[in-house]
N, C-alpha and C positions, 0 to 999 in steps of 0.2 A: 531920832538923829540928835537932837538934843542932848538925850540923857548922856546920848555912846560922847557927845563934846565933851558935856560935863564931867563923866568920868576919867575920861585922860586927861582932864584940866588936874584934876583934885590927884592923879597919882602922879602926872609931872611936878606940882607944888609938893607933893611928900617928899618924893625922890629927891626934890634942891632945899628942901630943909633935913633931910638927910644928912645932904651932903655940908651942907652949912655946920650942924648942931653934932657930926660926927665925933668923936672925943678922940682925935688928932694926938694930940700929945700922951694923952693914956696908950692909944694903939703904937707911938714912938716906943714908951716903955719898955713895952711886953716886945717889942721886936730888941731892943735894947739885950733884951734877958734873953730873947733867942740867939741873938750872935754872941755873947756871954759864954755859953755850951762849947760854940765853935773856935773860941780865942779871940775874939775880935770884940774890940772897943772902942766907941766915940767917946773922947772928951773934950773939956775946952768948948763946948758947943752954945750957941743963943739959938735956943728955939724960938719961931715964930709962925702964928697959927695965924693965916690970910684967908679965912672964910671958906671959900671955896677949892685953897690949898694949903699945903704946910712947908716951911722954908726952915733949913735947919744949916744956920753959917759959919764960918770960920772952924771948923770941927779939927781936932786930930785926929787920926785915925791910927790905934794900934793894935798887933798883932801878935798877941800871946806878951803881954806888955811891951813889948820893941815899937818904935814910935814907924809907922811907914811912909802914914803920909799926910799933909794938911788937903784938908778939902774948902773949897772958899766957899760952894753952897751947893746943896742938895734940896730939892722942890720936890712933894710930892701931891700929887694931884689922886685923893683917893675918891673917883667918879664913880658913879655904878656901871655901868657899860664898858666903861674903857678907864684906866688906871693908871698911871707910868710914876718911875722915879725918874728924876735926872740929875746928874752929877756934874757940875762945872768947875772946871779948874783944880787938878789935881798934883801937887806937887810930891813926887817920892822923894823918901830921903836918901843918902845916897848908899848907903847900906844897903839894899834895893836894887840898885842900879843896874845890878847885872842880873837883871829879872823881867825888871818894867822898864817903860821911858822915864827919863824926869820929868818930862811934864805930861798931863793926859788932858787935852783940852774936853771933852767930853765922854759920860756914858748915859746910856740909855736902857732902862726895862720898861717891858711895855705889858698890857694886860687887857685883853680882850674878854667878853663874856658870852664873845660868840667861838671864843676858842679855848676854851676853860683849861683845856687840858698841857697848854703850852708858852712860856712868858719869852717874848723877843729881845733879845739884845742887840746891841750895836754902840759902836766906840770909837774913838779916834782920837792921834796925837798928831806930831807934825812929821813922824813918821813912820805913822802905819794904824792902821784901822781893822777892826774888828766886827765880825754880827756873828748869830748864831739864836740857838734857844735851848729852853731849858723843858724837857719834856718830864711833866710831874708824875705823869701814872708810870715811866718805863723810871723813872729818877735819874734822869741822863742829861748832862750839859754839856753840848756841842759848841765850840766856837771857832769858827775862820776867822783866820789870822790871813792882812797884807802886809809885807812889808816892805822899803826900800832897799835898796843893797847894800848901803851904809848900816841898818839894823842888821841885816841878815849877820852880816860880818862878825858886829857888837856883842848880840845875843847871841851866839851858834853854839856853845852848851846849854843854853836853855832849848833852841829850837831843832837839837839833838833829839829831844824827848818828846817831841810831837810827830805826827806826820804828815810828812807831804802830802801836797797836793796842786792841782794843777794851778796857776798864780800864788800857791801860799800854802800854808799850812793850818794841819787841824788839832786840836784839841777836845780832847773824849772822858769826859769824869763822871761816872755812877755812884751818886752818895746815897 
């Protein structure tokens, strides 16, 4: 009985120096260079590595160099079991506007390792919210869309192009 303590002692303390001594800002990089391929760019940005997470603030965010949007902070928590980014405070600029909201008070990815095969979304502004997932082995992102009837109105060339569904609409992209 002992031993079987001692050894989940010695692999929980590996797993939080893990997590600790993970190279955070290297792993920023390299995903840096993946969205790079895609058109997409942070700059403007103060990284900061909090141990057991990583906080990356005041960011720009552009898109195929067109500025879209400031981001006031992104946290990501890379755990072994469970993972998520979260994105707070999103302002589009207004070039955008008839796409997104101008402001996205929240998103959320999430990352289970009991569910490897599927990362959770979810999101929301002041009017209208979003969840869905992102299924990796089929390469399919699904997302429901709520909205008010004030957005419906605003966006209805954008939400043209999605489809309905019962409270809202959906969104289907296979990359």
């Amino acid at each position: 009985m002992r031993r079987l303590l001692k050894g989940i002692l010695y692999l929980l303390v590996m797993m939080a120096l893990l997590i600790v001594f993970l190279p955070k800002i290297n792993l920023y990089y390299a995903a840096e260079k993946m969205m790079a391929k895609q058109n997409i760019y942070i700059s403007d940005e103060k990284l900061k590595d909090k141990g057991i997470s990583f906080h990356i603030e005041n960011a720009s965010l552009l898109f195929e160099k067109l500025p879209l949007a400031q981001v006031e902070e992104i946290r990501l928590k890379p755990w072994i079991l469970y993972s998520s980014i979260e994105i707070d405070t999103i302002c589009v600029n207004d070039g955008f506007a008839d796409f997104l909201p101008s402001e996205i008070d929240i998103i959320e990815v999430k990352y289970w390792i009991f569910n490897p095969l599927y990362l959770k979304l979810s999101g929301q502004s002041k009017e209208s919210l979003f969840y869905g997932e992102v299924d990796l082995l089929k390469r399919i992102v699904r997302i429901h869309l709520r909205l008010d009837a004030a957005s419906e109105k605003q966006y209805k060339s954008m939400l043209s192009k999605l489809t309905p569904e019962e409270g809202g609409y959906l969104y289907e992209y296979q990359f």
